[in-house]
N, C-alpha and C positions, 0 to 999 in steps of 0.2 A: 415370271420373274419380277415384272413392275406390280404383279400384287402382291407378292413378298415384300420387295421392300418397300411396298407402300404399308403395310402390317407391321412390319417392323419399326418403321416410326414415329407409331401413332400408340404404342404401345408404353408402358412404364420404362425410364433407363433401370441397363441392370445395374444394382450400387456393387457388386464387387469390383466394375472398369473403375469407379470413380477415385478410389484408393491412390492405385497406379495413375493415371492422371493426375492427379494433386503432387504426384511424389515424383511425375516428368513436369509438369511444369514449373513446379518451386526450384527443381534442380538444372533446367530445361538442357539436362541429359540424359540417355537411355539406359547408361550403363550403370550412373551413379543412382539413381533409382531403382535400378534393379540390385544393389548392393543392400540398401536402405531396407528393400524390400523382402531381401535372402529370395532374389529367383534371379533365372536367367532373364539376358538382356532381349534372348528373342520372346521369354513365355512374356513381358512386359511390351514389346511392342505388338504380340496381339492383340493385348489388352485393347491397347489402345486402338489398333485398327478395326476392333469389333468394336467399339465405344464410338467409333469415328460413324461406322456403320447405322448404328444407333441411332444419331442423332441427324444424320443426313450430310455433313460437311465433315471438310478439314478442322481438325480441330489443333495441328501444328504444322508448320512449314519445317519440312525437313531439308536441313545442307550438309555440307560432307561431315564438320565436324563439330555439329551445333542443329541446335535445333530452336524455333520459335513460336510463340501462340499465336494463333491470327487473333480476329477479333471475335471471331465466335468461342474461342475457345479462352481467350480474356473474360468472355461473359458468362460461360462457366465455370472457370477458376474462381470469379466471385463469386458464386452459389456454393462450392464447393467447397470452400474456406471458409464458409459460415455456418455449413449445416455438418461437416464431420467431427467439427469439435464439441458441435453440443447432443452429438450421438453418444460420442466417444466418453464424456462428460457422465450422459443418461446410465450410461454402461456401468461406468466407475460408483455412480450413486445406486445402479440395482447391487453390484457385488458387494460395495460397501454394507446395506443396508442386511444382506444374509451374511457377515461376519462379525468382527468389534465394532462396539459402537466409537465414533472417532466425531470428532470438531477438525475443521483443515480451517484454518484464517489466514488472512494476509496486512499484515500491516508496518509500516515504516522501520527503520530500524531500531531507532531514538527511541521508541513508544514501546517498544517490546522490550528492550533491555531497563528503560529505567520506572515505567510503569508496570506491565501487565508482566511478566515474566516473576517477579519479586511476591508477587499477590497469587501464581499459579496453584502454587502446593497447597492452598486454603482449598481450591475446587478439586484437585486432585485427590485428597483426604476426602473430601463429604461425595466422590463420584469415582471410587476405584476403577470399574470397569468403561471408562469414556478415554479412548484415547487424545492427546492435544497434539495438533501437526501445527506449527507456525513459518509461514514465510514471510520471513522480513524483508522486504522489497520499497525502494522508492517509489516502483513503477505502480501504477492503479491499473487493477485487473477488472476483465468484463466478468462480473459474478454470473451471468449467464450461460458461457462458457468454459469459465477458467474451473481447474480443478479443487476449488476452496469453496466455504459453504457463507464464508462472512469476511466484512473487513474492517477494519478499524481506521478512520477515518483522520485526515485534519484540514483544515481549510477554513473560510466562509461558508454560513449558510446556502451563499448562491449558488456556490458548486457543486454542493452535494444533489445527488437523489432526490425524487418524494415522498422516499419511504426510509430515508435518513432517520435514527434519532439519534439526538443530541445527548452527549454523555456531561461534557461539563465543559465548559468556560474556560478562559485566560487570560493573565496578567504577566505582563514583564519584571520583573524585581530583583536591585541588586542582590546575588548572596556571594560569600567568603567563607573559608575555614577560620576558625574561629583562633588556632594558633597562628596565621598570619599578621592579624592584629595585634599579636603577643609581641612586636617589635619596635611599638612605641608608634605606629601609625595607628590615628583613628578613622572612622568615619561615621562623622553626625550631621555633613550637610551635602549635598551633593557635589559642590568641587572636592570634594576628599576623594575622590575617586581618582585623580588624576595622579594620587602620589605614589597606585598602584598599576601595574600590568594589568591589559584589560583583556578580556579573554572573548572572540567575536567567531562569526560563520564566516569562513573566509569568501565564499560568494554570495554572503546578502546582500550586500551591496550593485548584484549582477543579475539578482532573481525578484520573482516576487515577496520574497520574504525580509522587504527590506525593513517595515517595522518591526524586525527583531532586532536592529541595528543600537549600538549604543549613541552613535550620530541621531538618533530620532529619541531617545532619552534626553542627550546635553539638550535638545532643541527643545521638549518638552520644556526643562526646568529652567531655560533662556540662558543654558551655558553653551550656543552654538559654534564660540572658537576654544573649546575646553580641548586641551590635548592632555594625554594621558603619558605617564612615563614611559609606556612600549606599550607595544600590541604584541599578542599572542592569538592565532588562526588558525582554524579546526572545519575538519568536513561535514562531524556533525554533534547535536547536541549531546551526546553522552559521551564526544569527547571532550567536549567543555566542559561539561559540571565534572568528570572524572578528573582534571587538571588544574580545576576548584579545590576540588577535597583535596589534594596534594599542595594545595598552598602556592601553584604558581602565579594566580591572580585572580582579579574578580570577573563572574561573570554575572551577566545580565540573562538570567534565567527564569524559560518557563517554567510559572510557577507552579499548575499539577505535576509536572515531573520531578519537581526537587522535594516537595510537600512533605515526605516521608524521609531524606534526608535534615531536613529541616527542624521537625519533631523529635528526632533523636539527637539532634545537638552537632551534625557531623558536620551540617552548615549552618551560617546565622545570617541574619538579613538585619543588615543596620539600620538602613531606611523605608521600612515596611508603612509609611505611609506617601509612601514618593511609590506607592507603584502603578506602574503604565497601562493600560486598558491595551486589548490586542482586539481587531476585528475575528480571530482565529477562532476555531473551535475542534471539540473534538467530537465524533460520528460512529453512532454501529449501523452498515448496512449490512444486513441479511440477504443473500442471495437469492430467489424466486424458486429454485428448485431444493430449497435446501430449510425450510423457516419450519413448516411441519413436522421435523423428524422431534423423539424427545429429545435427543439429547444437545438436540440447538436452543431448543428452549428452554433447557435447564443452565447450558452458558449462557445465554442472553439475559436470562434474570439474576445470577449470580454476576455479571459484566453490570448491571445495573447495581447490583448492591453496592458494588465496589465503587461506583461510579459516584453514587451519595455520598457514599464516606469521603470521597474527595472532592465534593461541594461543601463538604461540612468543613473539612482540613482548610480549605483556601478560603472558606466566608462568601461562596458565591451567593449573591441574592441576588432575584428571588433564585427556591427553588424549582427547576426545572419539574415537577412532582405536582407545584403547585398553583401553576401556571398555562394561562394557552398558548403564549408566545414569548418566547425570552429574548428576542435578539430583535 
């Protein structure tokens, strides 16, 4: 019998325990796991008592109405949590790859609705058969194992990637609807701002993003006690420029996002030489398991094309194209 289980634990785990594990100890209940799972709560604690077997120890302290990891079984909850989702990941990229061809990206919400979303249908015309899945998320996923193949990026350079690239630049710039103005208020210097509702992130002031604030504009232009006739405060940037276009006030907007409202006339920028430099930028990182396929690399050059044209719209110099370092 001691050379059995000395054979038995020197041998591979079996991964079908490991499932069931993962899914008693995230829940660290037998029963709610085994629902999770569609099996009974005893074919689940075999699992685990061959798994236990397996590996030589406890790998939960069991009480009457609860259950808990030791610390062995902590230290394979962390192996486990790391290597089932980028099986499971592996999985979804073989099936993918013998059915439609598809792009899955992840990026901000702002950046989707008033950048890439509006420019889709040009890629979707010249690549009928690629489908586009977008998750518009705050949160930044591990392209390693999240279910997405790229992400669309914004930050400083220091926080991205090394395998980041840089789509384009940014500047802060007042804009306004253009019938706003139509009331006998101008603006040709910058306290003219103040005779209108200013339109801000209601938590810049609380985040890192606090030079998108108009407080670091007045301070710019040495109006630091400038107050403005109201404030008006938003979660996020496309609800700002959205509450622009309607003429409730001015925002201080980035400027590749409004770019293409701009051009059409639907906002106007009064003081287009008062504009703000931003440390911020914007980023395509391509996931590790995912840059090979064609049909990433036919968005990733077409995400580039588009990305020129709005180097070109905003006047960024240099270009990024033409250059070994821009920032």
């Amino acid at each position: 019998m001691q050379h059995s289980q000395t054979h038995l634990r020197t041998r591979p785990i079996s991964a079908g325990h490991l499932r069931a594990f993962e899914a008693v100890a995230r829940h660290l209940n037998f029963r709610a796991a085994a629902e999770e799972m569609a099996l009974t709560q005893s074919a689940v604690s075999r699992q685990i008592q061959s798994l236990e077997e397996e590996v030589g120890v406890s790998l939960f302290l069991r009480h009457t109405r609860a259950v808990e990891l030791t610390s062995a079984g902590a230290q394979l909850l962390m192996a486990v949590s790391q290597s089932l989702p980028r099986i499971d990941g592996a999985v979804r990229q073989i099936r993918q790859s013998a059915g439609r061809r598809a792009v899955a990206l992840t990026t901000f919400a702002s950046f989707a609705s008033m950048w890439l979303i509006p420019r889709l249908e040009q890629f979707q015309r010249d690549n009928p058969d690629i489908d586009i899945r977008i998750d518009a998320t705050d949160n930044t996923l591990d392209l390693e194992v999240a279910d997405v193949d790229m992400a669309l990026r914004y930050g400083p350079m220091s926080s991205m990637p090394t395998n980041a690239v840089r789509l384009f630049g940014e500047q802060l710039t007042p804009v306004v609807s253009p019938w706003l103005l139509k009331g006998g208020h101008t603006i040709t210097k910058p306290a003219d701002v103040a005779q209108f509702t200013l339109i801000e992130a209601g938590d810049a002031h609380h985040t890192h993003l606090e030079w998108l604030t108009w407080r670091r504009w007045f301070d710019e232009h040495g109006l630091s006690k400038l107050q403005p006739k109201r404030w008006l405060y938003f979660n996020y940037a496309y609800q700002m420029v959205q509450a622009a276009l309607t003429g409730q006030g001015v925002v201080l907007a980035r400027l590749p996002l409004v770019a293409e409202s701009l051009a059409n006339g639907d906002l106007i920028e009064p003081l287009p030489k008062l504009r703000m430099d931003s440390p911020m930028a914007y980023w395509l990182v391509v996931g590790p398991r995912s840059a090979q396929r064609p049909e990433i690399r036919a968005f990733c050059d077409w995400l580039m094309a588009q990305s020129k044209v709005t180097r070109q719209t905003i006047g960024e110099v240099p270009d990024p194209d033409t250059v070994d370092d821009i920032d």
